[in-house]
C-alpha positions as CSV (number, residue, x, y, z in Angstrom):
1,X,0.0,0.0,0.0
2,X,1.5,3.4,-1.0
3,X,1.0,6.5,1.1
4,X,0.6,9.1,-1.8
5,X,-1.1,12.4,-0.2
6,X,-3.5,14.9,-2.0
7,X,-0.2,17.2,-3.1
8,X,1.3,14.2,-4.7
9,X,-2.0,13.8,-7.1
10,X,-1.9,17.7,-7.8
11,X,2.0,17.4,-8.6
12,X,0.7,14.4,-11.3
13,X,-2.1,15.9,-12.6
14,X,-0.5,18.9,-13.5
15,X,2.9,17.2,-14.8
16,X,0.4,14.6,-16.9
17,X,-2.9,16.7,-17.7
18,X,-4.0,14.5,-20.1
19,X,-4.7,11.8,-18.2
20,X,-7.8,11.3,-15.7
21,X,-6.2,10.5,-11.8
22,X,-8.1,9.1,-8.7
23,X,-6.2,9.1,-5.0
24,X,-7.3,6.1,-3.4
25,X,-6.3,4.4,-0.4
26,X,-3.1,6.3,-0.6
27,X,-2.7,5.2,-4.2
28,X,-2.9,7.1,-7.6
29,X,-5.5,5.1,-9.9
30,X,-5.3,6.3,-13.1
31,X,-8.5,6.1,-15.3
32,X,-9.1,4.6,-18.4
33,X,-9.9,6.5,-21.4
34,X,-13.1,7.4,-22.8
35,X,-15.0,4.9,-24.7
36,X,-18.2,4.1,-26.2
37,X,-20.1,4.5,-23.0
38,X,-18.6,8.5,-23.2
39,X,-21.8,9.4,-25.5
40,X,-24.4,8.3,-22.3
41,X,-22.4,9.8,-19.9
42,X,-22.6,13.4,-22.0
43,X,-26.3,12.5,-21.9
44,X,-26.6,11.9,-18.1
45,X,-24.7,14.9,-17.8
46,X,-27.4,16.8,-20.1
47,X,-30.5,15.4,-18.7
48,X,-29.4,16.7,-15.1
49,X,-28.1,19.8,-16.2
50,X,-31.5,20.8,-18.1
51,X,-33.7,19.1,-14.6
52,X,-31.3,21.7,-12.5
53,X,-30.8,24.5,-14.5
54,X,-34.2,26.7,-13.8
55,X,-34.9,25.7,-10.1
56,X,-31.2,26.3,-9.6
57,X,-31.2,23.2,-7.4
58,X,-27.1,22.7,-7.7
59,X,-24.6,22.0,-10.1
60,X,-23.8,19.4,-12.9
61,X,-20.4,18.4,-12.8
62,X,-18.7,16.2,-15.5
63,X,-15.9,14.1,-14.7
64,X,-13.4,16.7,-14.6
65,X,-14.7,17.2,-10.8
66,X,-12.8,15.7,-8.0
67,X,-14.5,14.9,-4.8
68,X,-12.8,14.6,-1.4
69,X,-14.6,11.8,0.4
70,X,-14.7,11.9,4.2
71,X,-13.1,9.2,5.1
72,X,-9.7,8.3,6.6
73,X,-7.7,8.0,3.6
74,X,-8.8,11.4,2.4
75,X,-9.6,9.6,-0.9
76,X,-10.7,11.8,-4.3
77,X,-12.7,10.4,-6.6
78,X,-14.1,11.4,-10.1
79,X,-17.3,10.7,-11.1
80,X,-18.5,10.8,-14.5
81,X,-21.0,12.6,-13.4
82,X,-22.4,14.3,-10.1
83,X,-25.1,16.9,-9.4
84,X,-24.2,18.9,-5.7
85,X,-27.3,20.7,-4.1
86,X,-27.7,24.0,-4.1
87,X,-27.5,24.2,-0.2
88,X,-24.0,22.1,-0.6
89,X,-22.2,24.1,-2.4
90,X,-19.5,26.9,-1.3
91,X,-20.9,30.3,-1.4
92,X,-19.2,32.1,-4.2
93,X,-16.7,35.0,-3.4
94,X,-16.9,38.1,-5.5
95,X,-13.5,36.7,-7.9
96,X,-14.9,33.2,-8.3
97,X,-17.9,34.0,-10.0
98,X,-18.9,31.9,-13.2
99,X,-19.7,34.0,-15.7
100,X,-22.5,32.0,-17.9
């Protein structure tokens, strides 16, 4: 079992952006690439984006989003896809504003 920390997967990611990385258990899993199944992901992404989008319920986030679970590893996984409640997410400061 490695002990690879958070900082290590940053170091990685941003020495091999290409590729899709997971921290897990204190190893770095890297993904597989896109394949057929790509096409319904796009369209799971869709369909909850356009059942969010004008309650503003939350986000949509493709698989570019890494989530911190809380456990004792401090793993970070990558979903395809993930929606995060309005109520959930960080309150926006003034120079992190997305600009739609």
């Amino acid at each position: 079992m490695s002990n690879l920390t958070v900082k290590d997967l940053e170091k990685l990611q941003v020495d091999y952006g290409d590729y899709r990385m997971e921290l897990v258990s204190g190893e770095i899993i890297v993904m597989s690439p896109s394949g057929l199944e790509s096409d319904e992901v796009a369209a799971i992404v869709a369909y909850l984006w356009h059942w969010i989008r004008h309650g503003k319920l939350g986000r949509v986030i493709a698989s570019s989003g890494g989530f911190r679970l809380p456990n004792a590893d401090g793993d970070i996984r990558a979903p395809d896809a993930s929606f995060i409640s309005a109520e959930k997410l960080p309150r926006p400061t003034s120079s992190s504003k997305l600009k739609l």
